[in-house]
N, C-alpha and C positions, 0 to 999 in steps of 0.2 A: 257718312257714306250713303243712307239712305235718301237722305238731300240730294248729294251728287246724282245717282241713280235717277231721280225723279225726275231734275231737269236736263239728264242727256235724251231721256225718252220723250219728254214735253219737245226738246228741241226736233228730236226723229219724228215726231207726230206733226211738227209744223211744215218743218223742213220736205217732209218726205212724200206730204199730202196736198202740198203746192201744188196751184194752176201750171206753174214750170219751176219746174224740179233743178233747172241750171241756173235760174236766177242766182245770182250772187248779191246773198239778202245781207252781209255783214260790209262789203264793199261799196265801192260806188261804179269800180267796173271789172270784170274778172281778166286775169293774167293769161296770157295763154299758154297753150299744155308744155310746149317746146317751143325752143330757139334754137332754130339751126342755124351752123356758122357762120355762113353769106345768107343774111336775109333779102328776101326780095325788096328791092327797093328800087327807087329813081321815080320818072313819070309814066311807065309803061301802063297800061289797060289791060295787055295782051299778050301772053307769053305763048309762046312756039318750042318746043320738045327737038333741039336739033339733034340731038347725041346723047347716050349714057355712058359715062365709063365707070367701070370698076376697078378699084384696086384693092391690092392689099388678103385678097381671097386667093392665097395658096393651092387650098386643097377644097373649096366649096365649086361647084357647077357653077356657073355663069347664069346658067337658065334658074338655079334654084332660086337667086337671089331677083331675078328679073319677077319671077312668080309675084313675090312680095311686095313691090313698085305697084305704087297703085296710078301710075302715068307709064305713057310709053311714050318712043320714036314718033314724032310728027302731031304728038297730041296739041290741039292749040284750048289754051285754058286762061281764065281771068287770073288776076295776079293775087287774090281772094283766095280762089279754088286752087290755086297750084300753090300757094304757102302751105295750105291747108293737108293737102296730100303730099307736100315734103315731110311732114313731120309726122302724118300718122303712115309713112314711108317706113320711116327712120323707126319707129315704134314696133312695127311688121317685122322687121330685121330683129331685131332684138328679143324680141320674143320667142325668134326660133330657135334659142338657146344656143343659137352658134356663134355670137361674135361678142366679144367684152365691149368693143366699142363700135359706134356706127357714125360717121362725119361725113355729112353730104355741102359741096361745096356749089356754086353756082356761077357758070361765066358767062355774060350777056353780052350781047353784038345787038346796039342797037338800031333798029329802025322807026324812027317815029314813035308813032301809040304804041309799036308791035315791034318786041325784041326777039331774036332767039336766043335760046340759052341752050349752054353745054353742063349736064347734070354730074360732076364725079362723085361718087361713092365710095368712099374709103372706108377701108374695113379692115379692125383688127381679130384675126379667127380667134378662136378659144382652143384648148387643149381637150381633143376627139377621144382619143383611146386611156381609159384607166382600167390596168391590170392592179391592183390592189389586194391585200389580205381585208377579210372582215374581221373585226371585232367589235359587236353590237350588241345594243343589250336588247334583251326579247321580254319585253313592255309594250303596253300601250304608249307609254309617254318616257322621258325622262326622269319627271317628278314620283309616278309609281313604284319604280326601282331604287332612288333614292329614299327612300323609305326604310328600305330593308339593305339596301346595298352589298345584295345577295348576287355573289359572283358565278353563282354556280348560273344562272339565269343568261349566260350570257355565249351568245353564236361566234364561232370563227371559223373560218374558212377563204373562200377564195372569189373573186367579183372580179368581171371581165364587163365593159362597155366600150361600145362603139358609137356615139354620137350623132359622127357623120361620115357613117361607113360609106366607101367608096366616093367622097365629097357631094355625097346626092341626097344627103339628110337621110340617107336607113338609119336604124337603132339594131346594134345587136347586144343582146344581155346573154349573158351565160353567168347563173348563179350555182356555188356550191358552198354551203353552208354547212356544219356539225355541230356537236355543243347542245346546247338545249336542245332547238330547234333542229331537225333536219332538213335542207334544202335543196333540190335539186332541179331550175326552171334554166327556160329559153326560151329567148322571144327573139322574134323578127319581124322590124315593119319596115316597109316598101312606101313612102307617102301618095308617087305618084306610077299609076303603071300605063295612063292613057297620055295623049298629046296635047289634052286641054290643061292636064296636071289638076286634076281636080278628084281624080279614086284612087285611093290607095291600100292596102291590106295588112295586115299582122295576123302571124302563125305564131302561138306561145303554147309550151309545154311543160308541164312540172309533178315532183314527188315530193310532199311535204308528209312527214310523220315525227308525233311528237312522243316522247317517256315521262312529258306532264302536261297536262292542259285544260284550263278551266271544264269543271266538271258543273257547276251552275252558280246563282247568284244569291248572295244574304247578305242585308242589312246594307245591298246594293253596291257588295262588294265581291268582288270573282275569287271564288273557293277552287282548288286546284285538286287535283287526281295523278298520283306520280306511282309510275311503274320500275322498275331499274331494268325487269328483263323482257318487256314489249312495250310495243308500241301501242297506248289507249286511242289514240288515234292518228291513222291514214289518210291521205288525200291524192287521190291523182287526179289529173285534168289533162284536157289536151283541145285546143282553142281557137276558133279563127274569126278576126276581124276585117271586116269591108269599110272603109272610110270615106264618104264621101265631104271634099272639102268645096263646094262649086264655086264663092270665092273669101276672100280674106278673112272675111270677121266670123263666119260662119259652119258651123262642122256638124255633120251626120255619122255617130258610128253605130253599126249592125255589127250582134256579135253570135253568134253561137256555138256553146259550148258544151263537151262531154263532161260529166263529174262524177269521181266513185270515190265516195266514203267509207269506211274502215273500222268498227268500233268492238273494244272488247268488251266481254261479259260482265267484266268487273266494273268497268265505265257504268256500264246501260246499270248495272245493278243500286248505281247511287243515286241516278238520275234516271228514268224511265221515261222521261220528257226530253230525253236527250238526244232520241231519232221519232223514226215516224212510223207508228205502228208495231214499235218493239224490233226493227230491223237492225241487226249489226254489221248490214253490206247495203250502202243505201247508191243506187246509181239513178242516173236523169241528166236530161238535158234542161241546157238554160235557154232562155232568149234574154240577148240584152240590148235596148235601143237608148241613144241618147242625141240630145239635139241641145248641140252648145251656142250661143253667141260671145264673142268675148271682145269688149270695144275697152279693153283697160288697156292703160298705157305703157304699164309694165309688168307683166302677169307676176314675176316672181314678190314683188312690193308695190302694187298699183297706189297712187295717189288720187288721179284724175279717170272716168269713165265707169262703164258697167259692165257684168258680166252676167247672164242666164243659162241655166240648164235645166232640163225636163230629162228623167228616166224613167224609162219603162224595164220592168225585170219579172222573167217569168222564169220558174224555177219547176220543173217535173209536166210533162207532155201526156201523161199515163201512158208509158213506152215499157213501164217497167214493172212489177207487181208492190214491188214499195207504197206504188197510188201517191208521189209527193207531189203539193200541189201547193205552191208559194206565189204568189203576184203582188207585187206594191208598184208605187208610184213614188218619185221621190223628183224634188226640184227646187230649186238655189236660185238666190238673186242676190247680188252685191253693188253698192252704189257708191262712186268714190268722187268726190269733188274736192276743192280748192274753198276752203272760206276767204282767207285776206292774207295777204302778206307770207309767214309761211305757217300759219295752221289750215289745219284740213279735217274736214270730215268722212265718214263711210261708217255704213251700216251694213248687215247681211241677213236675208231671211231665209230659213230653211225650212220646209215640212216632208214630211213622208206617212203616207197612208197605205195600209195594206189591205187585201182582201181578208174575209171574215173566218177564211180557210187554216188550219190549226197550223204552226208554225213552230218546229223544233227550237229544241235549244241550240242547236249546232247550227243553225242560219237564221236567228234572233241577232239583232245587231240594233239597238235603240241611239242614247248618246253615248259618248265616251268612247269613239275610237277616232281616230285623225283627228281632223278640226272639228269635227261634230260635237261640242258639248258645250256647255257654259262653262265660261273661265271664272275658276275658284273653286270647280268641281272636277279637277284634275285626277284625284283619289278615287270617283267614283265613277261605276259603269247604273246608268240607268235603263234598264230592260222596259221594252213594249214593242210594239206594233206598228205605233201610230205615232207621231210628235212634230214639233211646232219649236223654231230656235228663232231667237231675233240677237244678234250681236251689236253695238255698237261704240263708235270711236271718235274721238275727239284728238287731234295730233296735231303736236306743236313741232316743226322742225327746227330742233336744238344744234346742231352741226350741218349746215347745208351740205352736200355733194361735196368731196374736195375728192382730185387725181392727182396720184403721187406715182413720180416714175422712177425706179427703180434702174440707175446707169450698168451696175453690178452682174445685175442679171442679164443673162446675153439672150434668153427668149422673149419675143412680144406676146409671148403668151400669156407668161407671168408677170413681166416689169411692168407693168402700169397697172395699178390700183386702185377701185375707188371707192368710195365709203361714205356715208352720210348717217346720222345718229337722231332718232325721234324720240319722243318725249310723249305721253299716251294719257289719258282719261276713258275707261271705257267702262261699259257694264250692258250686262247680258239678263235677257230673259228665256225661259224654256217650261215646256210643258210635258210628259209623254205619258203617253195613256199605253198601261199593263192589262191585259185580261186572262194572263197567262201565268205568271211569275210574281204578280202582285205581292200575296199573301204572303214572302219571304222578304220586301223591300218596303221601304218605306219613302221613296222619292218620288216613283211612278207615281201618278195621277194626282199630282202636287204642280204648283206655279213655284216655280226656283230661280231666282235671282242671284247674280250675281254683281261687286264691282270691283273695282281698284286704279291702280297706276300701275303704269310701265316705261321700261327703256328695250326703244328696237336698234341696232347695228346691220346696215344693209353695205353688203359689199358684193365684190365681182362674183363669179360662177355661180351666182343665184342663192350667194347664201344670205340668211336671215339669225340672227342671233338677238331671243328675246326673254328678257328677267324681269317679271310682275311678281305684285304684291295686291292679294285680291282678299274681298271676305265675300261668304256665302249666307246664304239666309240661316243658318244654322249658329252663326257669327261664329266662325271657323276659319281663320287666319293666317294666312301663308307667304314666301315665297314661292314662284316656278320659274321655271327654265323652260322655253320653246327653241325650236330650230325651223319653224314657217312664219309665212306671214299670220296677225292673228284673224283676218277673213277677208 
């Protein structure tokens, strides 16, 4: 294993540090990203934009999907550049989580060097509204609750989404949760509210209060604090987001938010690093900015393209007598290419550094939550400050893409299916620096390697289903269970 390890990182060292980073160094020439149905072809030079239609969009705006087109009416384009923007067209649609399928078709009327063409869009929508029961387990992951397969651990309640509320891309969430956790949030985003379609907002609200909840961290493991007849810890918030998107690939969100905290005597009594300054009612505002690019070709299981973001997060203004005083910086980079035939590569770098200013345990968040950790350290939360993640993958497509359609079923929402199965070699590096919490864990301020194998299942509504078998530097050996992509 440590072999493998060695030479996926030698390959990311070579691969990643290239004078060009798309060369296709295993091939002799690269494939390209999509095939859309009518390729452009014939002797034209010179294509002309006579028409767009749409079909097949029910319930989505016309204009929404127009937003997305990266050509318009009367555009005149090489036959180069208009293949090119068919398909990272076709990619745009898709990712706006509104449609299972996207088939752009092509009609030419030739003249000469210089054709026009008529562009149809067909489009099959997705299913917008789920009113559903919750039953969730309240874990970090899957694999943590599989441990204990303690039921008591687990939220039910009630989940209300809106997709594509009033066919204009809003979102609306209304969460109510009981059970372990208590949950009580709503959100609303507007994507565009001007006529360029380029600013859009989100108003989110919520009460979250727990009767257990990590009270700190040993041996790099979350020790718990359970009350039966209060709540050790409260949370309310109340939230608003500015979006600016000015175009496609590119997004700005501004957020600022109110936050008031909650904690009993008995909490603070175990942990005294568990607020700020000994406070049991901790309130402040946040600022949050983030500046995303995202050029993947399929955000839910990207193969081909990259993705960056840069955040900025400031946490307490001195508005309040608390004095909390939180700022880090955190930023992501993923790179996903094509080797040959159907293996593929991609890597992901992550770091975050904070200011030198004292940091609660109640907004301490190092690795080990979402995708943030190294795979094989599933079981473990690693506390700090500061840290440094490098992931990477080697994927062999073992089931290409296959669409099954479904006669039985009388909605196009659900009858057509599709699915494709990858085959993984991956291994992870990670570093995080504690000057906080150290002296109770033993992983902070350690280099932690991880590798293994996996199998991923990619199908419609953006789901992912992913079962690895990985070992850690500890040679600590496992199966997991994921339900994302793995970076």
């Amino acid at each position: 294993m440590k072999f493998v390890f060695f030479l996926l990182i030698l390959f990311f060292s070579i691969k990643g540090f290239s004078e060009n980073p798309d060369e296709n160094i295993l091939c002799n020439s690269p494939d390209s990203l999509l095939v859309v149905d009518d390729s452009v072809s014939g002797n034209y030079k010179t294509v002309v934009v006579k028409e767009i239609i749409l079909t097949g969009n029910k319930i989505t705006k016309d204009y929404i999907i127009y937003r997305e087109l990266e050509f318009g009416v009367n555009d005149t384009l090489t036959i180069s550049k208009f293949d090119s923007l068919i398909n990272s067209s076709r990619e745009n649609l898709l990712n706006t989580s509104l449609f299972n399928f996207v088939t752009i078709n092509l009609n030419f009327i030739s003249k000469g060097d210089l054709a026009e063409t008529i562009v149809i869009v067909d489009l099959a929508e997705r299913w917008y509204v789920w009113p559903f029961p919750i039953f969730e387990l309240s874990e970090r992951n899957f694999n943590t609750w599989w441990k204990t397969k303690d039921f008591s651990r687990v939220n039910y309640g009630f989940f209300l989404t809106m997709d594509n509320f009033r066919g204009r891309m809003e979102k609306l969430k209304v969460l109510v949760s009981m059970g372990y956790d208590e949950k009580y949030e709503f959100s609303y985003q507007i994507p565009y509210i001007n006529k360029k379609q380029t600013i859009g907002f989100q108003l989110s609200a919520g009460l979250l209060q727990n009767h257990e909840t990590s009270v700190f961290t040993i041996n790099d493991t979350l020790q718990y604090f359970k009350s039966e007849n209060s709540y050790p810890k409260k949370k309310k918030y109340l939230g608003l987001q500015l979006i600016n998107r000015p175009n496609i690939r590119n997004t700005q969100i501004f957020e600022i938010k109110y936050n008031q905290f909650e904690f009993t005597d008995s909490l603070l009594k175990i942990n005294p690093l568990y607020t700020i300054n000994g406070f049991s009612k901790v309130r402040y505002f946040s600022f949050y900015y983030q500046y995303k690019s995202d050029f993947r070709d399929f955000k839910a299981y990207p193969l081909n393209g990259y993705y960056f973001d840069v955040v900025l997060n400031k946490s307490g203004f001195g508005l309040f007598k608390e004095k909390l005083d939180v700022f880090f910086v955190q930023s992501t980079f993923r790179k996903y290419w094509k080797l040959c035939n159907r293996f593929y590569f991609a890597y992901m770098l992550s770091a975050k550094f904070s200011s030198d200013s004292f940091q609660p345990y109640f907004l301490q968040e190092g690795l080990g939550y979402g995708r943030n950790f190294p795979r094989a350290y599933e079981y473990y939360v690693i506390d700090g400050q500061n840290y440094g993640l490098l992931k990477t993958n080697v994927k062999f497509e073992l089931f290409p893409e296959k669409v099954k359609k479904f006669g039985f079923v009388p909605s196009q929402n659900f009858n057509t299916l599709h699915f494709a199965v990858y085959l993984n070699l991956f291994a992870d590096l990670a570093y995080v620096q504690d000057d906080i919490f150290y002296k109770n864990n033993t992983l902070s301020n350690e280099l932690l390697f991880g590798t293994g194998i996996g199998l991923d299942l990619v199908t419609y509504y953006d789901i992912v289903w992913r079962l690895e078998y990985s070992i850690n530097k500890m040679h600590e050996s496992g199966f997991f269970v994921h339900f994302m992509a793995p970076l």
